[in-house]
MIMAR-7258 format. One record per residue (C-alpha): residue in three letters; x, y, z. Coordinates in steps of 0.05 Angstrom, whole numbers, padded with zeros to 5 digits, always signed. Layout:
# MIMAR-7258
ALAXYZ/...
# end
This chain:
# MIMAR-7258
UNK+01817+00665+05609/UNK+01883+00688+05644/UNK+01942+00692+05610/UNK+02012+00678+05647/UNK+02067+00697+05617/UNK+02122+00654+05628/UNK+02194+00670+05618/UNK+02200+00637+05557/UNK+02150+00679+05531/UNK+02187+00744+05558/UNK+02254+00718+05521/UNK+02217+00698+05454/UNK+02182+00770+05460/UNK+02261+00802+05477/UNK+02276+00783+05401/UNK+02237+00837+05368/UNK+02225+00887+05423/UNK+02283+00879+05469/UNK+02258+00924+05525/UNK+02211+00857+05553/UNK+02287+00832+05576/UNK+02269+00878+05632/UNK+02211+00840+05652/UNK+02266+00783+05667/UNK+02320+00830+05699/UNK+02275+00860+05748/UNK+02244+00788+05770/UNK+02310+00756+05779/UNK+02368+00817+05789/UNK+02365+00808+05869/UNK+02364+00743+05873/UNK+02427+00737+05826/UNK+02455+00787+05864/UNK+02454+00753+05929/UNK+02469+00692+05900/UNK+02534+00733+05872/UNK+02544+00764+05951/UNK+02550+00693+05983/UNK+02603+00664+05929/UNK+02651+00725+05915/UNK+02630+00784+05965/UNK+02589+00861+05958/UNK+02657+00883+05920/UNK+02648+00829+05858/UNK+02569+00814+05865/UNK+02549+00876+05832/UNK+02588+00867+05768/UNK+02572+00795+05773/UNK+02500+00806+05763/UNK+02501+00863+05714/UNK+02551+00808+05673/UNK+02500+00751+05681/UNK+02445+00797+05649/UNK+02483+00817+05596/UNK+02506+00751+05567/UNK+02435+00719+05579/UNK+02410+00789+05537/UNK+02467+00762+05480/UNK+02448+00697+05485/UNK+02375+00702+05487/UNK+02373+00658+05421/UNK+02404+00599+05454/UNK+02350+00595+05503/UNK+02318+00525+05511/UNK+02244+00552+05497/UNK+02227+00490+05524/UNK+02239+00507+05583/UNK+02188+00556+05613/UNK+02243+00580+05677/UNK+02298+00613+05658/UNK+02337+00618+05727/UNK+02370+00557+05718/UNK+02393+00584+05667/UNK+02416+00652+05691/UNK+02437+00624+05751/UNK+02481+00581+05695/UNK+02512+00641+05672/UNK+02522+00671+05731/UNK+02559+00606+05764/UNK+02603+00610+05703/UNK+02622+00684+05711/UNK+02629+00669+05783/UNK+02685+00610+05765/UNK+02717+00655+05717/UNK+02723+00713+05773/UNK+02755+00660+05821/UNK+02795+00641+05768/UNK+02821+00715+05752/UNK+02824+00728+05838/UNK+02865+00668+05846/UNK+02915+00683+05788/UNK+02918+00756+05814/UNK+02937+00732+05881/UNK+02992+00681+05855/UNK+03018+00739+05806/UNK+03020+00788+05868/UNK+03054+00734+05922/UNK+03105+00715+05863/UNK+03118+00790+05853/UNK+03125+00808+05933/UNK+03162+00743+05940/UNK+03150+00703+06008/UNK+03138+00762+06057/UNK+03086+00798+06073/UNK+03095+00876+06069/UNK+03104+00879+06143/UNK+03164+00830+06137/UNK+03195+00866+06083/UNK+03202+00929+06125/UNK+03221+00897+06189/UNK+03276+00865+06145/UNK+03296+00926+06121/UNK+03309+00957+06180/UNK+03349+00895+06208/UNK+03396+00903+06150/UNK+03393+00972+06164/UNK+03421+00954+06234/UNK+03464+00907+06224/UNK+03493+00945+06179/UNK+03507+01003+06231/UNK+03532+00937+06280/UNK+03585+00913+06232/UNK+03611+00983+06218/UNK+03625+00985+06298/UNK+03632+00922+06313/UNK+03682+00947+06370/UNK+03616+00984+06409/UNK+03570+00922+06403/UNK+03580+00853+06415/UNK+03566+00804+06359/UNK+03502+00780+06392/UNK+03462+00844+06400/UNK+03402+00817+06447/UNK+03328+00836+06432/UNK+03310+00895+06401/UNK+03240+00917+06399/UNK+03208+00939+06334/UNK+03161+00994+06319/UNK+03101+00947+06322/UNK+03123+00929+06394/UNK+03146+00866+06382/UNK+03194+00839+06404/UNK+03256+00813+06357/UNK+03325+00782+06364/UNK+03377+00804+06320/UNK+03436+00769+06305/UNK+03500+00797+06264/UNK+03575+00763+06249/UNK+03624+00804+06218/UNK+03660+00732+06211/UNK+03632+00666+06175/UNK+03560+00661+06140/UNK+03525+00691+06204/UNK+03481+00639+06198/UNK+03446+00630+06265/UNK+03399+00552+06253/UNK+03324+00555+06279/UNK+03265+00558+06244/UNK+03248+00628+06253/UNK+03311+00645+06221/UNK+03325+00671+06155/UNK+03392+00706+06119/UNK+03394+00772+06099/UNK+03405+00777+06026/UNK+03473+00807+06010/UNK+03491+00812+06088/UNK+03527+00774+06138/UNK+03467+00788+06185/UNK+03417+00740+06202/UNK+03341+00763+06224/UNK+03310+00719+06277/UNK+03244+00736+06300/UNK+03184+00703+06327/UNK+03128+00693+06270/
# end
């Protein structure tokens, strides 16, 4: 008579020789892995899979032997690691948006180099009228600049925002 072995069998063999995990690993690695690809991306699925193997290989006791599949089960573990990597990416992201504050990097620079100018504007203010009409940046677009040497130099509209420590107001289309 054939014998099947099932992959309860392969776990309850793991316990004394613990090469037979393989058996498990190399019938189920890709499809965890792809499984991994379509939730978190190439970049995370890779260590997501290697992860899911390595706490099923810890937990190989805690196996319901009951059970004669065990991808349910790795794909168990695997969801888990998956929530805990979202959970990690999302925390990263707040952590890194806190940290750069509300502009992008691209906003940061184009804001430095409106203070930059303004500053220049309000050291001369005799060579340049107080509304200095549209600049353009280094990206090619297109930007209206705003400075007051009197006042807040507050100009309203939604694309505008203050210049910390400046009477100089950046206005430019988003």
């Amino acid at each position: 008579m054939h014998s099947v072995t099932t992959n309860a069998d392969i776990i309850r063999r793991s316990r004394e020789s613990p090469q037979a995990f393989t058996e498990l690993y190399d019938k189920y690695a890709r499809m965890i892995h792809r499984y991994a690809v379509r939730r978190a991306g190439e970049s995370a699925a890779e260590d997501v899979m290697a992860e899911t193997f390595l706490v099923a290989f810890e937990r190989r006791d805690s196996f319901d032997h009951a059970r004669d599949d065990a991808w349910p089960w790795l794909f168990g573990i695997a969801t888990n690691l998956l929530r805990k990597h979202h959970r990690a990416e999302a925390k990263s992201l707040k952590v890194l948006t806190k940290s750069s504050g509300r502009d992008s990097y691209a906003d940061s620079t184009e804001r430095i180099a409106v203070a930059i100018q303004c500053e220049l504007l309000q050291r001369s203010p005799q060579q340049h009228s107080k509304r200095d009409s549209s600049s353009t940046s280094s990206s090619g677009v297109t930007s209206a600049y705003w400075c007051s040497t009197a006042g807040s130099g507050r100009r309203s509209g939604p694309r505008s925002r203050r210049v910390p420590g400046r009477r100089c107001t950046v206005s430019s289309p988003r």
